[in-house]
Chimera marker file (.cmm) of the C-alpha trace (Angstrom):
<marker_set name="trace">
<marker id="1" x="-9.131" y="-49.353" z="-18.601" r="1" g="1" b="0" radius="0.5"/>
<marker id="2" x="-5.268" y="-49.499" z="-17.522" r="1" g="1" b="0" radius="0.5"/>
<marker id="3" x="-4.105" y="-46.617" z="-15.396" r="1" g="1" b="0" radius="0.5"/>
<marker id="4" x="-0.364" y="-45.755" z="-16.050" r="1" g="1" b="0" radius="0.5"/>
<marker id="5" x="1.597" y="-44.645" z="-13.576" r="1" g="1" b="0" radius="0.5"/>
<marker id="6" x="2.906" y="-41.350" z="-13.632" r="1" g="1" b="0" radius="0.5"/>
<marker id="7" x="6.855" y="-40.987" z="-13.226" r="1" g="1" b="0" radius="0.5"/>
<marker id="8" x="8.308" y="-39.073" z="-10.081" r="1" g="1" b="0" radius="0.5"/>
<marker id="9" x="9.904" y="-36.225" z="-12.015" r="1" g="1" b="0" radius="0.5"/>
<marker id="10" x="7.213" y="-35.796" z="-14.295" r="1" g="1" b="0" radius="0.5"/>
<marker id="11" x="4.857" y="-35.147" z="-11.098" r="1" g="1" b="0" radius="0.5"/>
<marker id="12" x="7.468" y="-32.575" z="-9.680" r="1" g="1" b="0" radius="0.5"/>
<marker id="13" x="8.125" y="-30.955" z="-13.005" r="1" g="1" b="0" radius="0.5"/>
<marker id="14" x="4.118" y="-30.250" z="-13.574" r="1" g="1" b="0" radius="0.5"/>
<marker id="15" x="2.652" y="-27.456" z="-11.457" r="1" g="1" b="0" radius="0.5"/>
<marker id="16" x="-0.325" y="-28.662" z="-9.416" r="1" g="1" b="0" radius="0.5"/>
<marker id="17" x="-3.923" y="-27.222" z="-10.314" r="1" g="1" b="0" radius="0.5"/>
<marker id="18" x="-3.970" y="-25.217" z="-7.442" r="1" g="1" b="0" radius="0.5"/>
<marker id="19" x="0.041" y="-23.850" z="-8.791" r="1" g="1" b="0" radius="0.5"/>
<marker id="20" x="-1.978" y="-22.958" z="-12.175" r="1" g="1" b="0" radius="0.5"/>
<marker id="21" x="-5.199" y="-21.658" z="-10.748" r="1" g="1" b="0" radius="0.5"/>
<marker id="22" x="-2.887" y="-19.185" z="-8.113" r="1" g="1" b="0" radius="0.5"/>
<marker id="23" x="-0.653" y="-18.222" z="-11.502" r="1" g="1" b="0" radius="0.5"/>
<marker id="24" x="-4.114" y="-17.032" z="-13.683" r="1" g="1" b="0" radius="0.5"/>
<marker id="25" x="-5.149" y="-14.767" z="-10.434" r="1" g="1" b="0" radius="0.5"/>
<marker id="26" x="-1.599" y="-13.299" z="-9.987" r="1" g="1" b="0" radius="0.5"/>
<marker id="27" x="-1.954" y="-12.672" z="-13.905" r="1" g="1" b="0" radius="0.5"/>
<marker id="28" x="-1.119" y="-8.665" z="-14.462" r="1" g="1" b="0" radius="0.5"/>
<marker id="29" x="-2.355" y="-6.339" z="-17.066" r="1" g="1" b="0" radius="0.5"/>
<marker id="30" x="-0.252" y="-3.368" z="-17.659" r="1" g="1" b="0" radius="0.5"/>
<marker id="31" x="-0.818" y="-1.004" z="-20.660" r="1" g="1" b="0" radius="0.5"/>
<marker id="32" x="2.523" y="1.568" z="-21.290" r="1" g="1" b="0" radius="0.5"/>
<marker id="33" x="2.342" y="4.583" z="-23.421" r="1" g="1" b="0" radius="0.5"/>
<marker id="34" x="6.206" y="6.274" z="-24.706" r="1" g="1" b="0" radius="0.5"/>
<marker id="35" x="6.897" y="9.965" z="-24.560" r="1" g="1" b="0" radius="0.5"/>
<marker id="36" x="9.964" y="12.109" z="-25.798" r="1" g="1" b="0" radius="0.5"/>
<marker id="37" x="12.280" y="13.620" z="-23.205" r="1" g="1" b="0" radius="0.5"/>
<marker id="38" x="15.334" y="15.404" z="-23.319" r="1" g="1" b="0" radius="0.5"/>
<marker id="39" x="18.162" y="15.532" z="-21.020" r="1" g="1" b="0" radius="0.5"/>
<marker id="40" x="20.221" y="18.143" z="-19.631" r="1" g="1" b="0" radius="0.5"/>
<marker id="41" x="22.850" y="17.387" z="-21.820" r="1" g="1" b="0" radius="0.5"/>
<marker id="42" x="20.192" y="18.030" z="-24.587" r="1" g="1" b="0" radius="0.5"/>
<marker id="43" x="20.376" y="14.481" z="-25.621" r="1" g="1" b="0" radius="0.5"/>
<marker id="44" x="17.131" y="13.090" z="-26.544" r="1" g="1" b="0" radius="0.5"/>
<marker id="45" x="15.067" y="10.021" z="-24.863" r="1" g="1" b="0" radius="0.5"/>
<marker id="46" x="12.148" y="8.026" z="-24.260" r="1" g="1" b="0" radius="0.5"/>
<marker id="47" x="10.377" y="7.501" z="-21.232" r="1" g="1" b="0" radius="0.5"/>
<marker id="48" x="8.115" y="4.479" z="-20.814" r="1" g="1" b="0" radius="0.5"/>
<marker id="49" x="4.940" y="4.722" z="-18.396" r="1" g="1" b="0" radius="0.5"/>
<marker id="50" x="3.378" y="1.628" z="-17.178" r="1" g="1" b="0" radius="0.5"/>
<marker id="51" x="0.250" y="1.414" z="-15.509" r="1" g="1" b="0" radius="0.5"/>
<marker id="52" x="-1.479" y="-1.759" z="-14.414" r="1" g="1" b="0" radius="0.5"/>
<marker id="53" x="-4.962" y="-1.773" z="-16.109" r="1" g="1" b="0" radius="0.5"/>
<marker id="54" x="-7.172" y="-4.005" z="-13.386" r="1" g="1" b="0" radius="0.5"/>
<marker id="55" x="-6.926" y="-0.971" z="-10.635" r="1" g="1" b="0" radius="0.5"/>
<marker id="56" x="-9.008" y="1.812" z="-10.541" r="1" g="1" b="0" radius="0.5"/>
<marker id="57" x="-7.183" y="4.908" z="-11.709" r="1" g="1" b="0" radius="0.5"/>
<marker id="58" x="-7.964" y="6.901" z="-8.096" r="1" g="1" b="0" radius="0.5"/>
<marker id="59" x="-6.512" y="4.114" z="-6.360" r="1" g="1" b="0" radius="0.5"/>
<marker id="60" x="-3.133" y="5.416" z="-4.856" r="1" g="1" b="0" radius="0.5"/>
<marker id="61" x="-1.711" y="2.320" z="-5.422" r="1" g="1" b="0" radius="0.5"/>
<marker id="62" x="-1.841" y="2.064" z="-9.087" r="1" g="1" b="0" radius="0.5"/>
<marker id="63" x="0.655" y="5.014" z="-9.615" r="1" g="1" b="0" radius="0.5"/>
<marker id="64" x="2.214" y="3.831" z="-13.142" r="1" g="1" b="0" radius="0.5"/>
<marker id="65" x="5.828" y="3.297" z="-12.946" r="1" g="1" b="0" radius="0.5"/>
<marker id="66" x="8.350" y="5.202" z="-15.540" r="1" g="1" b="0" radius="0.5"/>
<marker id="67" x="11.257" y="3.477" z="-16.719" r="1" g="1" b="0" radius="0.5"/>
<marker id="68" x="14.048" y="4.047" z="-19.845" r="1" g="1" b="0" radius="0.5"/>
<marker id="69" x="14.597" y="1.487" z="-22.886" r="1" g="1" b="0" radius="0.5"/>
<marker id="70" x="17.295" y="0.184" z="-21.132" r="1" g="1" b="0" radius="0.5"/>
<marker id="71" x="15.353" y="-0.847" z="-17.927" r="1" g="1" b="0" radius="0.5"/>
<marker id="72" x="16.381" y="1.731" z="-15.527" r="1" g="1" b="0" radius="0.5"/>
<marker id="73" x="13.903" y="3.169" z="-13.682" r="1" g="1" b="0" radius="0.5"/>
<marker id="74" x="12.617" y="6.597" z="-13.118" r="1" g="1" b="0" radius="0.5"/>
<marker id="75" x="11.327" y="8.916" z="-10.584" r="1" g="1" b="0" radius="0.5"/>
<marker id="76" x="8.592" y="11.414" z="-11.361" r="1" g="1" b="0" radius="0.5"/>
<marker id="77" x="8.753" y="15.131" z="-10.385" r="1" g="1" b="0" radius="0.5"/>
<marker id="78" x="6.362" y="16.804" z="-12.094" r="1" g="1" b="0" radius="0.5"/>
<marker id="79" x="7.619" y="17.088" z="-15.351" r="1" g="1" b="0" radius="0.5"/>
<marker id="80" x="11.116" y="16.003" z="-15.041" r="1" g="1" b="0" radius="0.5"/>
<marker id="81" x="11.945" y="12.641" z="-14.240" r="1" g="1" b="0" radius="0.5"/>
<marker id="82" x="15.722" y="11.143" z="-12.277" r="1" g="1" b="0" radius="0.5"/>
<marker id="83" x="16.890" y="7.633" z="-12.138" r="1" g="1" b="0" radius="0.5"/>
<marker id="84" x="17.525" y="6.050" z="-8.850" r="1" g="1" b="0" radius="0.5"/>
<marker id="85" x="20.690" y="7.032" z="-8.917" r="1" g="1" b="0" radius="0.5"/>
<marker id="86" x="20.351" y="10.722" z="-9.597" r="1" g="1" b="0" radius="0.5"/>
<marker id="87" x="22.894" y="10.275" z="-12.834" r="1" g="1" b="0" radius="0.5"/>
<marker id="88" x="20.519" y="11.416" z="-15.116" r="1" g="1" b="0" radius="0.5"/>
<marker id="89" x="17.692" y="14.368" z="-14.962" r="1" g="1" b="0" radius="0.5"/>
<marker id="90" x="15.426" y="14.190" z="-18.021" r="1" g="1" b="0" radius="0.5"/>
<marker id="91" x="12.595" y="16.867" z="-18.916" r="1" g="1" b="0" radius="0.5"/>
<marker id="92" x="9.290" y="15.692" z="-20.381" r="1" g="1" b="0" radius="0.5"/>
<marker id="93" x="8.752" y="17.851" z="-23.901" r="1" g="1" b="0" radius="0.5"/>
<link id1="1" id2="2" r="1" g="1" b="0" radius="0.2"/>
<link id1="2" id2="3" r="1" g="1" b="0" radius="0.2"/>
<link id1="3" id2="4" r="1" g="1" b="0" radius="0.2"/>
<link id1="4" id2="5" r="1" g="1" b="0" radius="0.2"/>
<link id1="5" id2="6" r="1" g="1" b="0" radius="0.2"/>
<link id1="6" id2="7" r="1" g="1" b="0" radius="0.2"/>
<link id1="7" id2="8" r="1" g="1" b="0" radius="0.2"/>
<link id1="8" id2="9" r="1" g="1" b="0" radius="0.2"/>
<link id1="9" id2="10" r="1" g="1" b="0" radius="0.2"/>
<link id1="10" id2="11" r="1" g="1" b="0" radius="0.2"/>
<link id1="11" id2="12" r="1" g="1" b="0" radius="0.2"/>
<link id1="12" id2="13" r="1" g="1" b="0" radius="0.2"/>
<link id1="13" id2="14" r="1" g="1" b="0" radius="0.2"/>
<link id1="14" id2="15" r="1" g="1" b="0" radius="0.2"/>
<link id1="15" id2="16" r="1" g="1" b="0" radius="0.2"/>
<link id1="16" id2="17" r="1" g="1" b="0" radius="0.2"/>
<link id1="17" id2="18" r="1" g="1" b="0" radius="0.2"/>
<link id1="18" id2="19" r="1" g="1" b="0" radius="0.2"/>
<link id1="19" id2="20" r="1" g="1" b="0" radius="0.2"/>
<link id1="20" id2="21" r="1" g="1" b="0" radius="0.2"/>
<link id1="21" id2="22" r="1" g="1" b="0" radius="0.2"/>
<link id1="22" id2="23" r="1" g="1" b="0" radius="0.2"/>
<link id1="23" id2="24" r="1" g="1" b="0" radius="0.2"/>
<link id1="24" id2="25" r="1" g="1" b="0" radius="0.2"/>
<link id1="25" id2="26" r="1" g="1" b="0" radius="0.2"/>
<link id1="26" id2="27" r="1" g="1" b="0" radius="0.2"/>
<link id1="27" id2="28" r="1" g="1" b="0" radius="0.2"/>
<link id1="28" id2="29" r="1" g="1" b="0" radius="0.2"/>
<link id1="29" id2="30" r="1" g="1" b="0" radius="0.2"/>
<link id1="30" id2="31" r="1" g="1" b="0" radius="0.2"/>
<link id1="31" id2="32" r="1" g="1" b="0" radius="0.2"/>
<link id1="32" id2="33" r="1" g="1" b="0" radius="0.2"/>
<link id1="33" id2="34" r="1" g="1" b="0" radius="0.2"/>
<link id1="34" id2="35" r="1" g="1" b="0" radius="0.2"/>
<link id1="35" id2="36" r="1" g="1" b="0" radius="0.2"/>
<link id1="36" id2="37" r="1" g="1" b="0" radius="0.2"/>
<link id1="37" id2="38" r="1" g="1" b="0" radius="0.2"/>
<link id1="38" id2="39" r="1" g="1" b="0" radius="0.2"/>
<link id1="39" id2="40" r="1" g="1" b="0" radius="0.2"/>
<link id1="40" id2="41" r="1" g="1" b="0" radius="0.2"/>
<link id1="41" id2="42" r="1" g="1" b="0" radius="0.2"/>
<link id1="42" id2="43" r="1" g="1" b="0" radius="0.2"/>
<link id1="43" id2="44" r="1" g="1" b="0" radius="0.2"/>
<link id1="44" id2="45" r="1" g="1" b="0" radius="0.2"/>
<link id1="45" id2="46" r="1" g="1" b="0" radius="0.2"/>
<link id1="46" id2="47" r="1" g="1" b="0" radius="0.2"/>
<link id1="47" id2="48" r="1" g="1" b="0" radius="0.2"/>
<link id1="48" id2="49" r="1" g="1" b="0" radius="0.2"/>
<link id1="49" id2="50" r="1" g="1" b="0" radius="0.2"/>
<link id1="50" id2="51" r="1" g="1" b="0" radius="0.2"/>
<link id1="51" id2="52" r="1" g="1" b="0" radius="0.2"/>
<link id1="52" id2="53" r="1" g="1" b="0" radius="0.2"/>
<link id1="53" id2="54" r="1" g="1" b="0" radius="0.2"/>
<link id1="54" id2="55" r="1" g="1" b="0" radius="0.2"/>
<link id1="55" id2="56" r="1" g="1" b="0" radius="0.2"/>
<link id1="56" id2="57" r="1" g="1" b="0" radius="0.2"/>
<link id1="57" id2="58" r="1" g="1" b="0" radius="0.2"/>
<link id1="58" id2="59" r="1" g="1" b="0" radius="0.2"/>
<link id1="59" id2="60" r="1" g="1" b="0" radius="0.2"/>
<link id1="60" id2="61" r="1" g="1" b="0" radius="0.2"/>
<link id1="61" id2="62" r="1" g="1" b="0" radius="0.2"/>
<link id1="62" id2="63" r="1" g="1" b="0" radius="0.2"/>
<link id1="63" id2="64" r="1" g="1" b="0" radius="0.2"/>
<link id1="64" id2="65" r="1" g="1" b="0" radius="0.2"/>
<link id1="65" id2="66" r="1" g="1" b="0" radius="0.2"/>
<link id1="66" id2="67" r="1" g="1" b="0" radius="0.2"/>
<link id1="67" id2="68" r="1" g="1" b="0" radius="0.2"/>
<link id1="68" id2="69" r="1" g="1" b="0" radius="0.2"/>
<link id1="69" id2="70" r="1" g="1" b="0" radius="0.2"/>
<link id1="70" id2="71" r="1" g="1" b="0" radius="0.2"/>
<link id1="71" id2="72" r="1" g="1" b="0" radius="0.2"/>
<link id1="72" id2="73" r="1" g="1" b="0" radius="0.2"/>
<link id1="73" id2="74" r="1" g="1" b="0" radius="0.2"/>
<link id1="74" id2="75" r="1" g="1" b="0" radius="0.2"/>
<link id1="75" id2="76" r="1" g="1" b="0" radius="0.2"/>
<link id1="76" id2="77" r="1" g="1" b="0" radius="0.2"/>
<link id1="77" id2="78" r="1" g="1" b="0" radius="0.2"/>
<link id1="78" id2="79" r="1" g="1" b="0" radius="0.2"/>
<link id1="79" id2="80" r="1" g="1" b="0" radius="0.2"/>
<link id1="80" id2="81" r="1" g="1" b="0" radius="0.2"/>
<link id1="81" id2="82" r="1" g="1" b="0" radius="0.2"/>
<link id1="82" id2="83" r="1" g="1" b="0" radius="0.2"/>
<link id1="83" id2="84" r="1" g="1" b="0" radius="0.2"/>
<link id1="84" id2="85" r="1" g="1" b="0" radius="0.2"/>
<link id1="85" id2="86" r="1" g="1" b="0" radius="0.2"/>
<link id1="86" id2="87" r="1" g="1" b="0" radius="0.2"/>
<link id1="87" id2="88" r="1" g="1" b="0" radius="0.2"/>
<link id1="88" id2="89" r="1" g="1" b="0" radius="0.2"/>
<link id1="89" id2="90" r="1" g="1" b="0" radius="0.2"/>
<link id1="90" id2="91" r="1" g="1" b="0" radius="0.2"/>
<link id1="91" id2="92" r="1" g="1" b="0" radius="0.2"/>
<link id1="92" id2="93" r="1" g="1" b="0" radius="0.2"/>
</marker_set>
């Protein structure tokens, strides 16, 4: 059986087994649900929730994460929700 040799690139272009076993355990399952808001400018949106599925829902940690279409994310008070920024105040309906 010949052996061929394996060129330099290709070996630094392919992730190691170890590279691939550490990437499946990092792996992340979030589920997300949508809901209707409005804003104070009675405009209407929706908020995304995120919540990563592999911790237990009393874990303090797992607090799912709101965000808009658009990517900007979203602090939760209660029902009403704020970007980071403050620019926008949205109320959950």
């Amino acid at each position: 059986m010949r052996m061929l040799a394996v060129p330099a690139w290709r070996r630094a272009c392919s992730p190691s087994r170890s590279a691939l076993q550490t990437q499946e355990l990092s792996e992340v399952r979030m589920s997300f649900r949508q809901f209707p808001a409005i804003g104070a400018d009675g405009e209407p949106y929706v908020i995304i929730e995120f919540r990563d599925e592999q911790q237990p829902r009393a874990n303090p940690q797992s607090a799912p994460r709101y965000e808009l279409p658009d990517g900007r994310h979203l602090q939760r008070q209660g029902q009403r929700f704020v970007t980071d920024g403050g620019e926008l105040r949205l109320s959950a309906l």
